[in-house]
C-alpha positions as CSV (number, residue, x, y, z in Angstrom):
1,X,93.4,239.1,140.0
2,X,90.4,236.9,138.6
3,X,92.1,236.6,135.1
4,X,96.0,235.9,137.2
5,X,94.0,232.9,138.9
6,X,92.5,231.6,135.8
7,X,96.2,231.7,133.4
8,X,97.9,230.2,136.7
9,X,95.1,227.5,136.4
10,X,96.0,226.7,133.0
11,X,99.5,226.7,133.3
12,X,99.2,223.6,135.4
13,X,96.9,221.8,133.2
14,X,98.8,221.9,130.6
15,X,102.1,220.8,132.8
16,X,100.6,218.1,134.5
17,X,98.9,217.3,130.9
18,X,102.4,217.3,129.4
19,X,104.1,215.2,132.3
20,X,101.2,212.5,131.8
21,X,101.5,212.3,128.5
22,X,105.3,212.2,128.2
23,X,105.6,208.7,130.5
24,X,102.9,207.0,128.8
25,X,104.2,203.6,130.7
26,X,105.1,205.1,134.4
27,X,102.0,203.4,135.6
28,X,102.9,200.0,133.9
29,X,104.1,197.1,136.5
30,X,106.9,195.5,136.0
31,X,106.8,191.7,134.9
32,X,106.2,188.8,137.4
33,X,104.5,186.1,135.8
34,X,104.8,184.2,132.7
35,X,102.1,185.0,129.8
36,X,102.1,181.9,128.4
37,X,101.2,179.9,131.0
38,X,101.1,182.6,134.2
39,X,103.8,180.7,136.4
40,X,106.0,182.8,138.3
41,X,109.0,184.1,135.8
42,X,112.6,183.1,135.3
43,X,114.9,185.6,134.8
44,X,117.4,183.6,133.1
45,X,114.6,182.2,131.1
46,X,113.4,185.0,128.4
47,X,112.4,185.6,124.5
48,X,113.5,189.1,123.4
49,X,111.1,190.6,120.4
50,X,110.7,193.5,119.1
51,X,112.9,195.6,121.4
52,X,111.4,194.0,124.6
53,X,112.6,191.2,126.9
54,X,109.5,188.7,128.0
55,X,110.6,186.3,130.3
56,X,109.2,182.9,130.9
57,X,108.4,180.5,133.7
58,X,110.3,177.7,131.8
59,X,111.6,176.9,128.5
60,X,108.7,175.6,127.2
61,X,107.2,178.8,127.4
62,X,109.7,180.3,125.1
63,X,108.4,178.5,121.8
64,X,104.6,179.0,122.6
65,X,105.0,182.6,122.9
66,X,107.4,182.5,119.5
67,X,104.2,181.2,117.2
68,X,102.1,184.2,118.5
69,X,104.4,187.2,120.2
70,X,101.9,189.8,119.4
71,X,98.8,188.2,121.7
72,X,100.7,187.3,124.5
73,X,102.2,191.1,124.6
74,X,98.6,192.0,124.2
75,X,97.4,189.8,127.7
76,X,100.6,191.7,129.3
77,X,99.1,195.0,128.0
78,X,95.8,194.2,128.8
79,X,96.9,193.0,132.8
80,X,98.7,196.6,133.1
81,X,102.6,194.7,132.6
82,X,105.4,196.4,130.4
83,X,108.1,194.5,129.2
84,X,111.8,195.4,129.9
85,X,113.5,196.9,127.0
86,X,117.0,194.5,126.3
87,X,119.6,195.8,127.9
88,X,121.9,198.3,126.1
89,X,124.6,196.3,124.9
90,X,123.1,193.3,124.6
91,X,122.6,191.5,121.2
92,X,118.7,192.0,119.9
């Protein structure tokens, strides 16, 4: 009985191990504000790099984040935000 408790135990470590570790990104939020300068964003206004749309709060915003993609995605990271993916079918 002792030893049935323990591999039931186990079992579920490793599934809700497994489960955490296959959505890396469920606990990511979802994109509000600009990272460049941290205004509210613009759907219509957005840079795509890498795989990822970041959108903007205006089009200034779009060449600032061109000259250094990879620290703005980093301030995203670092504030818990993951970028959209492009949509399918869209050009990248």
């Amino acid at each position: 009985m002792k030893l049935m408790r323990v591999i039931i135990s186990l079992t579920l470590v490793v599934l809700v191990a497994g489960a955490l570790l296959s959505a890396p990104f469920a606990w990511a939020k979802a994109q509000e504000v600009c990272p460049v300068m941290g205004g509210k964003i613009n759907k219509t206004i957005y840079s795509d790099y890498k795989g990822m749309r970041i959108y903007h709060c205006c089009p200034a915003c779009i060449d600032v984040f061109k000259k250094d993609p990879e620290a703005y995605l980093k301030k995203m990271k670092d504030a818990g935000v993951e970028p959209e993916k492009i949509p399918a079918g869209e050009k990248k």
